[in-house]
C-alpha positions in Angstrom: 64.0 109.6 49.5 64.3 109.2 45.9 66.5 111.2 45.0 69.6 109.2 42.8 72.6 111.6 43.5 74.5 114.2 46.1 73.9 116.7 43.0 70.3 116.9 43.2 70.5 117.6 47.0 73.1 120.4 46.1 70.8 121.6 43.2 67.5 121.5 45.4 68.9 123.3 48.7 70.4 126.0 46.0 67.2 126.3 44.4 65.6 126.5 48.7 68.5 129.1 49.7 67.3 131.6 46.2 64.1 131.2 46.7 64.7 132.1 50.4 66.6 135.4 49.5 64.0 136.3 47.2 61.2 135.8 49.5 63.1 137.2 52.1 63.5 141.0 50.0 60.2 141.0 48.4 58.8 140.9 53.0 61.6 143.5 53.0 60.4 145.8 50.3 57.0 145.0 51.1 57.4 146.6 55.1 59.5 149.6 53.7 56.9 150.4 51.2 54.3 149.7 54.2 55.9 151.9 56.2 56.1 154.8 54.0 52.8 154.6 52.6 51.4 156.9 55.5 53.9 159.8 54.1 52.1 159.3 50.8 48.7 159.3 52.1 49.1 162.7 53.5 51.1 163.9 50.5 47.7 163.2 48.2 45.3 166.1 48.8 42.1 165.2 47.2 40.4 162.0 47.4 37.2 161.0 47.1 35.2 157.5 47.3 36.6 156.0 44.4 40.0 157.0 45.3 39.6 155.8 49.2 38.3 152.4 47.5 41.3 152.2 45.4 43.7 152.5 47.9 41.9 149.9 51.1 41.8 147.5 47.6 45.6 148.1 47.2 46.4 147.7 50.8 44.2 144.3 50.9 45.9 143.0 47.3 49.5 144.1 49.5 48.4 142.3 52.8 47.1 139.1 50.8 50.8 139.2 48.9 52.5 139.7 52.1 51.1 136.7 53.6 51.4 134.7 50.6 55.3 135.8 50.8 54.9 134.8 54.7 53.5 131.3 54.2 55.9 130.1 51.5 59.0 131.4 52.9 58.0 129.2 56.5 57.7 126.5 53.9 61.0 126.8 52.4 62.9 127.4 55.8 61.1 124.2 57.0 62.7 122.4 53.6 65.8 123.5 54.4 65.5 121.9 57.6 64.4 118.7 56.4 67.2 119.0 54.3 70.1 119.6 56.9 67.6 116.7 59.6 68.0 114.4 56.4 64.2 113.9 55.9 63.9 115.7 52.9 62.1 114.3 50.3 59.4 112.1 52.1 56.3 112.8 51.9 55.5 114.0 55.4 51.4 112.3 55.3 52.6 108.8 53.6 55.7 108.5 54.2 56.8 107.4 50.6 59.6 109.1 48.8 58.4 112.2 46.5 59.7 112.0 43.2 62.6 114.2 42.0 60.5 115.4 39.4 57.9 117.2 42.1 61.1 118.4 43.7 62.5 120.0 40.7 59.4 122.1 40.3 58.2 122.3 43.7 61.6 122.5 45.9 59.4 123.2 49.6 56.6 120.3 48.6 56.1 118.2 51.6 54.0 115.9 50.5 54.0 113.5 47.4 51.5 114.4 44.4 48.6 112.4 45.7 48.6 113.0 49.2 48.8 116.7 48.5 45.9 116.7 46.3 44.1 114.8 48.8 44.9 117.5 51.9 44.1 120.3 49.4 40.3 118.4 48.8 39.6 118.0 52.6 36.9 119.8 54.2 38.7 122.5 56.3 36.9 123.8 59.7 35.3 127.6 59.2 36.8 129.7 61.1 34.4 132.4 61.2 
């Protein structure tokens, strides 16, 4: 790993651990609201086509947030476990160490600039 000093460590998992929280409150807001959206369905009296597109747009924007949220909280938790398993910070496809500088900005990055660039370019299989 090439990362110099016990600090960065200490800085990186505090930046996992807020990132976590946050992640963690915006699922939680996201359910409650979720959850109460039927109450508010019934509370609106008129609707029409426009306003029944409106809302299934807003519920697919939510869901595609949600899973967003979903995805990169798994991410950070899996960090954070690198972290405390002492892999941190190697590139999990090349095995090389990923620079602090990635780190920094991308605190959850498991893989180094290139090989990440080359997973996000491979053909992926459809799975429709």
């Amino acid at each position: 790993m090439d990362v110099p000093t016990q600090t960065h460590l200490t800085e990186l998992r505090q930046l996992l651990v807020y990132r976590q929280r946050e992640l963690e409150s915006e699922i939680h807001a996201a359910e409650l609201a979720r959850r109460d959206a039927p109450v508010a369905a019934v509370v609106q009296e008129v609707r029409d086509g426009k306003d029944e597109a409106g809302l299934a747009q807003g519920t697919a924007v939510d869901d595609a947030q949600q899973r967003r949220d979903l995805d990169e909280l798994a991410c950070v938790q899996a960090a954070l476990r690198r972290l405390d398993d002492g892999s941190y910070g190697d590139c999990s496809d090349c095995g090389e160490p990923i620079p602090l500088r990635r780190l920094l900005v991308q605190p959850a990055a498991m893989r180094c600039a290139a090989c990440q660039a080359a997973h996000e370019h491979r053909p992926r299989a459809d799975t429709h």
